[in-house]
C-alpha positions, -999 to 999 in steps of 0.1 A, spaced: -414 266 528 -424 231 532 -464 225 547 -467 210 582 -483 174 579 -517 187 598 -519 213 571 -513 185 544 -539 162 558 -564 192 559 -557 200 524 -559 162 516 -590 153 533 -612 184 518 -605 178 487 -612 141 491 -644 150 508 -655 164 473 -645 136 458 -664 110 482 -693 130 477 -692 129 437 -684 91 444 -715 84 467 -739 107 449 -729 94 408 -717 60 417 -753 52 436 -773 64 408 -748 48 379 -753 16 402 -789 21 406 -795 26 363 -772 -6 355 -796 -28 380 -823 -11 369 -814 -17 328 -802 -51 338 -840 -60 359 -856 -55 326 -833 -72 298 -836 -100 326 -866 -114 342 -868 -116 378 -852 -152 380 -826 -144 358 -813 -113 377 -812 -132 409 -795 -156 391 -768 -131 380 -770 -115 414 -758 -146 427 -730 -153 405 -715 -115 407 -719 -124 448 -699 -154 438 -673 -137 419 -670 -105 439 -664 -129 475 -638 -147 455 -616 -119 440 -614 -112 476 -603 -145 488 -574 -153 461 -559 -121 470 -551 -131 505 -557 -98 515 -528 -77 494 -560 -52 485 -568 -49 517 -529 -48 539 -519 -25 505 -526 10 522 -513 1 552 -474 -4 540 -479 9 505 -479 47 522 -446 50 537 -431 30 507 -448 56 481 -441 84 507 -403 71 503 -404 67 470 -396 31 476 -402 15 441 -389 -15 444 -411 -25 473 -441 -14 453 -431 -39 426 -423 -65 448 -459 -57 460 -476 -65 431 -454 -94 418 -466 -112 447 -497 -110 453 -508 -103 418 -488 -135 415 -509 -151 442 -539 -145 424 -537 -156 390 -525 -191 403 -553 -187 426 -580 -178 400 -568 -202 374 -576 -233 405 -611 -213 410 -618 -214 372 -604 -252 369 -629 -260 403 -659 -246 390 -654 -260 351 -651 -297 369 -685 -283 389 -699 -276 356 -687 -312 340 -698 -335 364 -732 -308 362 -727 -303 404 -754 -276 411 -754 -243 401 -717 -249 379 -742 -278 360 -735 -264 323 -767 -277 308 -785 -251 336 -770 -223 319 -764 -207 351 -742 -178 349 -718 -187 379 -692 -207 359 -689 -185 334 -684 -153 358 -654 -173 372 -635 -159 337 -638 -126 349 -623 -129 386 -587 -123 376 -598 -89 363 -616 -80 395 -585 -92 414 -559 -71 398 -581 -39 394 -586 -44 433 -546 -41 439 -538 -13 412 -568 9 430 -551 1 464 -520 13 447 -531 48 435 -551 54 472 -520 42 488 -506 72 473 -537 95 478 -554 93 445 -586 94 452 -601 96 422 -580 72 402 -587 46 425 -622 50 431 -642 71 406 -633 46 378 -647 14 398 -675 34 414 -689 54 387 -673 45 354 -680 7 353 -712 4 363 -722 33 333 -701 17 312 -721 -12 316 -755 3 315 -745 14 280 -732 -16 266 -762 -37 277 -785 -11 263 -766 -14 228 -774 -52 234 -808 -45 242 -812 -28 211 -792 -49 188 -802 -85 194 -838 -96 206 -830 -112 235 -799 -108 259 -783 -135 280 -761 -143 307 -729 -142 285 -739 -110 268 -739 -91 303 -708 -111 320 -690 -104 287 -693 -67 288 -689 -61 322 -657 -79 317 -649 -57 288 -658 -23 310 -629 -40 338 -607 -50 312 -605 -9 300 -606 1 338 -575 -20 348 -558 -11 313 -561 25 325 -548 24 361 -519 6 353 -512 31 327 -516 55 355 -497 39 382 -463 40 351 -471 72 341 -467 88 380 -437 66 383 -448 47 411 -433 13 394 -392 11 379 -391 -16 350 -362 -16 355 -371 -33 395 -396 -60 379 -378 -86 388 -366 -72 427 -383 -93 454 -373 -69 484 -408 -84 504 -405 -102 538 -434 -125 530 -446 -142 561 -447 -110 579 -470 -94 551 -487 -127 551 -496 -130 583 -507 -92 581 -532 -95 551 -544 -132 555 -564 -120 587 -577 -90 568 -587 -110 539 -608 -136 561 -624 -106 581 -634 -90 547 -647 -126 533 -670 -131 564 -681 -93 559 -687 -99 524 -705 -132 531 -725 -115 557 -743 -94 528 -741 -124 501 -752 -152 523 -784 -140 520 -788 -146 487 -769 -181 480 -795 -192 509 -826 -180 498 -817 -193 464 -818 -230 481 -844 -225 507 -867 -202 488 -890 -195 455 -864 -181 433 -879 -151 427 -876 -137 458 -838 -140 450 -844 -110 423 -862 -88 448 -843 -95 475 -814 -83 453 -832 -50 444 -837 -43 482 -799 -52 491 -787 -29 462 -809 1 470 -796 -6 510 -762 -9 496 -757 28 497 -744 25 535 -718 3 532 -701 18 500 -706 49 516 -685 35 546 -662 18 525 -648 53 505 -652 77 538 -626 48 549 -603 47 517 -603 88 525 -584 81 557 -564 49 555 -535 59 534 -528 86 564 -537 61 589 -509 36 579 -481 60 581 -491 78 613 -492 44 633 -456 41 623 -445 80 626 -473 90 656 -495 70 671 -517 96 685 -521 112 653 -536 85 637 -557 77 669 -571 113 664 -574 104 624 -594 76 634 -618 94 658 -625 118 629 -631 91 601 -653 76 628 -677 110 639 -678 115 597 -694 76 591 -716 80 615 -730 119 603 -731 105 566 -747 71 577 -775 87 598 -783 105 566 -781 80 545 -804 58 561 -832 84 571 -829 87 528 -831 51 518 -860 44 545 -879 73 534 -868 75 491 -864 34 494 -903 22 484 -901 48 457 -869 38 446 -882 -3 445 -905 11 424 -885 13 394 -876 -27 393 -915 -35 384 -946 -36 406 -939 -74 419 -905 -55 439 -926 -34 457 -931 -66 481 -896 -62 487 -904 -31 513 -900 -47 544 -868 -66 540 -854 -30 526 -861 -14 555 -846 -42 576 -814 -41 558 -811 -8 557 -809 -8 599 -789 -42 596 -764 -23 571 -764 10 592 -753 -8 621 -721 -23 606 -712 11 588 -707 23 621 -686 -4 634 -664 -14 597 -643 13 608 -634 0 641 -626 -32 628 -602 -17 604 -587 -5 632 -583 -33 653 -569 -50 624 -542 -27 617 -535 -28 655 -522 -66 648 -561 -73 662 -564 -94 632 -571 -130 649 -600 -111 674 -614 -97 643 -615 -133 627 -630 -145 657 -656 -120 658 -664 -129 621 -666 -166 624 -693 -161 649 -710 -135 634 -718 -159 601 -724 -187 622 -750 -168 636 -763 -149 600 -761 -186 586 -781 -205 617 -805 -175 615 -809 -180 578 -820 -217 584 -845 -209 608 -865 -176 594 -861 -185 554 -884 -213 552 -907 -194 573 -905 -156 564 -887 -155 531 -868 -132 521 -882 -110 551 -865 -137 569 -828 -129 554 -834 -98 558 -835 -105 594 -810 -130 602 -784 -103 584 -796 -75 612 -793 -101 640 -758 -106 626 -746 -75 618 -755 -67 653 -740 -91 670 -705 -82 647 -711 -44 659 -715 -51 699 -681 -79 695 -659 -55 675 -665 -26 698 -662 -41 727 -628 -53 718 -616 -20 706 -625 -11 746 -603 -39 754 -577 -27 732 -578 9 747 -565 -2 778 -538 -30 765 -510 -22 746 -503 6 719 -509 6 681 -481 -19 664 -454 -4 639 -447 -16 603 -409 -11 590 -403 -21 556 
């Protein structure tokens, strides 16, 4: 006898409750031990240097993807549901397509940066920005095979590799480099975090062939309508970007308008505070590969989906950030005695971050509601205002000052995006995706 689909959801989401617990709980502290290993092979300039650059190369996997990582579990779902192969290849040809030419014009840009010796790409600054660009198409792909396998409700092939595997993987090699050469450099960490994503993407494509999801004998099938995915995941890219840029900003500014090292410890209070988004991010990736279908199949059902991801960001947030504001001076602790002046702007991000956790959710939503152009609105604004905010407190308060501007944003993003999911309750129902 064949389970209901309530009874299959239940079954799915408590089991992927276990797994977003071993996520949050292993993938903080494997986080936590590679910034901590890294804070010591570097000195404090140096890792805000490198702080910047991964901010660099993580906000541009993003944008060359145009949003395929992010539309993926939205029409991936039903296809894998359907055992629609084809469309799943199709899939990946083109936006995996999309960006390596993409990545290969980032790589070109930033080398002709680094030629002409145009800021931070200037070669003879051995900044590590250019040569993080190498490492972007990696990111990229590994972002659409781990859409792939939660499209199909794999939660921990999509997410316990990223979140808990790479960053130990990476702790290790750099403490084999510690001990094997006197002193490490850039190159030596880009190079074997590039390594750990190379042997993570190796592995999930492996594992999207082996559970069939992909026909080689459909590679060359182009089944997509283009514009319409397009003008799904372009929106969702750009909300993502500003959302991203909203917690990176912070650091590409007070590297300009700041004493450098404040970069470092302001990157040690952003990472401890990180905790709440992440652990918004994977309550979200339990919910949206039911989400997708049930806007097409029952609205109501994913309206009731949504309330329930919703009520379980908000208990796991609260929690979260009574634990970093209490555990987060004695956690700033282990980066060196100079972090410890890094208190303050931890505490303010952690409210700043804790606000948006509760509202990422909702914007999801909207976005998926073909709300996309409102939520790109919302985000323009919302860096306008982090950026203007940036300007005025850096110079004056530091890195206290970023720390601010980002909670004055954040804000403003969370009072916008919920008003307009009011508005959206009383318009028009949830939109429906055919393939």
């Amino acid at each position: 006898m064949r389970s209901s689909p309530v009874n299959s959801h239940s079954d799915y989401l408590k089991s992927g409750s276990i797994i977003l617990l071993f996520s949050l709980g292993l993938g903080f502290i494997a986080d936590y031990l590679f910034n901590l290993t890294l804070s010591q092979a570097l000195s404090s300039h140096e890792y805000g240097d490198y702080k910047v650059a991964y901010a660099f190369a993580t906000l541009t996997s993003v944008i060359i993807l145009l949003g395929g990582d992010r539309v993926a579990p939205r029409v991936l779902s039903g296809a894998i549901e359907n055992k629609e192969r084809h469309y799943i290849v199709s899939f990946l040809l083109f936006y995996g397509g999309i960006a390596m030419l993409l990545s290969a014009l980032v790589i070109l840009v930033t080398y002709l940066g680094g030629v002409l010796h145009l800021g931070k790409t200037d070669v003879l600054g051995h900044h590590p920005l250019m040569i993080i660009t190498f490492v972007i198409p990696l990111i990229a792909i590994g972002a659409l095979f781990s859409r792939v396998l939660q499209s199909a409700k794999l939660l921990a092939a999509s997410n316990l590799p990223w979140r808990i595997a790479l960053p130990a993987i990476k702790t290790c090699l750099l403490l084999l480099l510690m001990s094997a050469i006197s002193e490490v450099e850039y190159w030596h960490v880009i190079a074997a975090g590039g390594l750990a994503a190379a042997a993570i993407v190796a592995w999930q494509w492996h594992k999207i062939c082996q559970l069939d999801l992909i026909n080689a004998d459909q590679y060359g099938v182009h089944a997509l309508e283009k514009r319409r995915l397009l003008s799904l995941s372009v929106p969702m890219m750009l909300a993502m970007m500003v959302t991203m840029a909203l917690n990176q900003i912070d650091l590409f500014m007070l590297e300009i308008l700041a004493d450098e090292k404040e970069v470092g410890h302001f990157a040690a209070a952003a990472t401890t505070a990180h905790l709440l988004p992440v652990a918004q991010v994977t309550i979200a990736g339990l919910f949206l590969p039911l989400i997708g279908p049930a806007l097409d199949d029952c609205p109501e059902t994913a309206k009731v989906l949504f309330r329930q991801a919703q009520r379980l960001i908000v208990i796991v947030t609260v929690i979260l950030t009574t634990a970093v504001m209490t555990g987060g001076p004695w956690l700033l602790a282990f980066f060196g005695d100079d972090f410890a002046q890094a208190e303050f702007s931890l505490n303010v991000l952690t409210v700043a971050y804790s606000v948006w956790a509760m509202s990422a959710f909702a914007s999801t939503w909207l976005q998926y509601n073909g709300k996309g152009r409102q939520v790109m609105v919302i985000g323009v604004f919302t860096l306008l205002t982090d950026t203007l905010a940036n300007l005025w407190f850096i110079p004056e308060f530091g890195m206290a000052g970023a720390a601010i501007a980002t909670c004055l944003a954040m804000s403003v993003a969370s009072v916008l995006t919920w008003y307009q999911i009011i508005i959206m309750n009383t318009g028009k129902s949830p939109i429906r995706i055919t393939h």
